[in-house]
C-alpha positions as a printed Julia matrix, in Angstrom:
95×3 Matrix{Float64}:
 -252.93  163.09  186.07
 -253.51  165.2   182.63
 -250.87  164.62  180.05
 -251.83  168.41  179.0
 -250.0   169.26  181.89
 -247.72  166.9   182.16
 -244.05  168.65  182.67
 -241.94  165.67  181.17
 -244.26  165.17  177.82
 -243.72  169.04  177.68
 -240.0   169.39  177.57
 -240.04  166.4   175.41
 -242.14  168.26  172.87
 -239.59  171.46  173.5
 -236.7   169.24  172.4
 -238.19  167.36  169.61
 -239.35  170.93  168.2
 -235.71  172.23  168.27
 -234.08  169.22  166.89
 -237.01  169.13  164.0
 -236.29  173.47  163.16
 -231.94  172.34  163.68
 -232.82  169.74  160.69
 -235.16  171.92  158.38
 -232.88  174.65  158.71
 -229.69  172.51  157.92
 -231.35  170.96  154.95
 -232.53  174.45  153.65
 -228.91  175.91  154.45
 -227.51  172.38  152.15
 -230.02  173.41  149.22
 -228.5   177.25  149.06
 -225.26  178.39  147.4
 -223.4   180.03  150.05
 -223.19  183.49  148.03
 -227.09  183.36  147.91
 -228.56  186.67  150.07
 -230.53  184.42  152.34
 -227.74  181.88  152.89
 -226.42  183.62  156.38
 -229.5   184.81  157.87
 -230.67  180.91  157.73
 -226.88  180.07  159.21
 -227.43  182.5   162.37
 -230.94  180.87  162.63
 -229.55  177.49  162.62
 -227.15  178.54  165.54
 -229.31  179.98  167.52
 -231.52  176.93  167.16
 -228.28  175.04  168.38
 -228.25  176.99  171.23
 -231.93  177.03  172.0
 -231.59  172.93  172.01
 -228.28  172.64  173.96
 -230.07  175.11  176.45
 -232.76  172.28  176.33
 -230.84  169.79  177.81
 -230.27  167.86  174.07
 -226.92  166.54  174.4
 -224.08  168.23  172.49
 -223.15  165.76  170.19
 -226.22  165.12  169.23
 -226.82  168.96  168.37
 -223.48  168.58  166.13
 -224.46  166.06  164.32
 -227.89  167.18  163.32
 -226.38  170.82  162.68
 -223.29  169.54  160.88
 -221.43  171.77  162.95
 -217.44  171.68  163.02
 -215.73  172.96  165.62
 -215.27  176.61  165.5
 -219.28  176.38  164.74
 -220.35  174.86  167.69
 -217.62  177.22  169.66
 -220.0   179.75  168.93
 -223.43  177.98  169.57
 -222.08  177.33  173.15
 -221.13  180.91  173.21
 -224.7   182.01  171.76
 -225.99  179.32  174.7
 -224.11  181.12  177.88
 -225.51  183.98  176.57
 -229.4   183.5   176.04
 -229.07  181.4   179.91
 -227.57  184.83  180.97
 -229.94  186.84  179.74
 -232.5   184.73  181.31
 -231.09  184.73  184.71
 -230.89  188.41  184.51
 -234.32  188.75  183.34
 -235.37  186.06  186.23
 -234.0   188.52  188.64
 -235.75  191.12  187.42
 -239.04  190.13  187.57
């Protein structure tokens, strides 16, 4: 059996790539001053990379605790999460 093709080593690498971008993007957010012009781009980025990993499979808490999300944050990643799986079940049933 390849490992190239290998569906667990894949999803492993999927996960290991979103927590990795949730971390660089919560350090770059922590080096910013919140009035800086980049400063909320990089905060939607790091909750859609929330999402992207909860959507993953990574377990919630473990997405919190990388993203140093409080509560009313990681209401909304969950939100931005029900909404990129919906997307993709409509897009699914497209095609």
């Amino acid at each position: 059996m390849s490992t190239v093709d290998d569906p667990d080593r894949r999803m492993v690498r999927q996960r290991t790539r979103a927590l990795a971008e949730l971390s660089e993007l919560r350090t770059m957010l922590g080096r910013l001053p919140r009035d800086d012009p980049g400063y909320r781009e990089l905060a939607v980025r790091k909750e859609v990379a929330a999402a992207e990993a909860l959507n993953l499979g990574i377990a919630e808490v473990t997405v919190r605790r990388i993203g140093l999300f409080d509560d009313l944050e990681m209401r909304r990643v969950r939100g931005e999460a029900a909404e990129f799986r919906s997307y993709d079940a409509d897009l699914a049933q497209e095609y």
